[in-house]
C-alpha positions in Angstrom: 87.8 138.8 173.3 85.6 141.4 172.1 82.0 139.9 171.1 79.4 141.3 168.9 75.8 139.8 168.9 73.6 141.0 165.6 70.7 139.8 163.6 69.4 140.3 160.1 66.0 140.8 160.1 65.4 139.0 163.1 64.8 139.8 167.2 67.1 138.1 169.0 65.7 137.3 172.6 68.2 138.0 175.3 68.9 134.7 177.2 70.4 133.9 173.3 72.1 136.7 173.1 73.8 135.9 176.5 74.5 132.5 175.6 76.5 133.1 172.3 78.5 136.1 174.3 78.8 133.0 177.3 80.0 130.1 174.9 82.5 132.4 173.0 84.1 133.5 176.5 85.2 130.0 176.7 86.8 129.6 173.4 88.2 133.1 174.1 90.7 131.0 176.6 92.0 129.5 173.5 92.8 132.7 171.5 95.1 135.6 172.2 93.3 138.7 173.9 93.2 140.6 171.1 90.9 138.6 169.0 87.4 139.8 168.0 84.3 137.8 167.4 81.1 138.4 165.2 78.1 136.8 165.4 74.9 136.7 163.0 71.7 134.9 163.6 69.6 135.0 160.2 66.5 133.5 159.1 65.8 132.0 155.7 62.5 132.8 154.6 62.1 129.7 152.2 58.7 127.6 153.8 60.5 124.4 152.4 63.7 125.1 154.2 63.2 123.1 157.3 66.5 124.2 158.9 65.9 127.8 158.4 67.7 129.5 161.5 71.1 130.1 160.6 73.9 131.0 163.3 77.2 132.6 161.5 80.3 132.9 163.6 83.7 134.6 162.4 86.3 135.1 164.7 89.3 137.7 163.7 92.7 136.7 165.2 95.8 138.6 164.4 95.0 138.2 160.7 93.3 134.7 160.6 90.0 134.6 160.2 88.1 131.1 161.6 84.6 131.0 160.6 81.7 128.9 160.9 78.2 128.5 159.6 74.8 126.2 160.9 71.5 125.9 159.9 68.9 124.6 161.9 65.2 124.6 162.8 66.2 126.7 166.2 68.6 129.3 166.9 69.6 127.8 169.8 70.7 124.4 167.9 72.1 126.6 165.1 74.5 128.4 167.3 75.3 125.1 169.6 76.5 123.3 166.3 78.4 126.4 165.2 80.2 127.0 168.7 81.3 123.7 167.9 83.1 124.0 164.5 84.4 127.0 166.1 85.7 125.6 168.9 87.3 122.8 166.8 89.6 125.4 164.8 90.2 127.6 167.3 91.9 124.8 169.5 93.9 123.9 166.1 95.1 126.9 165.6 96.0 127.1 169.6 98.2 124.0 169.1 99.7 125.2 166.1 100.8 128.3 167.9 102.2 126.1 170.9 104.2 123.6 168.2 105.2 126.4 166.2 105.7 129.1 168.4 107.5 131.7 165.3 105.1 130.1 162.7 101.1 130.9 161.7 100.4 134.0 163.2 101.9 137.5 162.8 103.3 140.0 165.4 101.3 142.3 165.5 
């Protein structure tokens, strides 16, 4: 799977950087090779906003997009909780395709 790692108006240290490429690595074993995956650490610059860290994942898979969205007060949290939603309809859609093997997804 081919992972991209950006931020919007934000540095992203490199130990999180490595983790989001790490964590989507392993989903990647759920997904067929060709699928691509975006991720986009953002900060909201609202002082009341407690959960102001936002970690956006969208995964493109032969014309299905899964995507997922956290907020929290760390990036690291943010992109823990959105790994997991991820993860979660990645493996549906990996059973679908088993139980439905000419069903859900195109041919290239």
């Amino acid at each position: 799977m081919d992972v991209r790692v950006h931020a919007r108006h934000v540095a992203i240290p490199p130990e999180l950087r490595a983790m989001a490429e790490q964590k989507l690595e392993a989903i990647a074993r759920l997904l067929p090779p060709d699928a691509t995956a975006d991720v986009e650490f953002s900060e909201e610059r609202n002082p009341r906003i407690a959960a102001s860290h936002i970690a956006e994942i969208t995964i493109i898979v032969r014309g299905k997009v899964i995507r997922a969205r956290a907020a929290e007060s760390e990036f690291r949290e943010a992109m823990i909780h959105a790994v997991r939603n991820v993860r979660q309809e990645a493996s549906d859609l990996h059973h679908r395709r088993r139980a439905h093997p000419h069903r859900g997804l195109k041919t290239a």
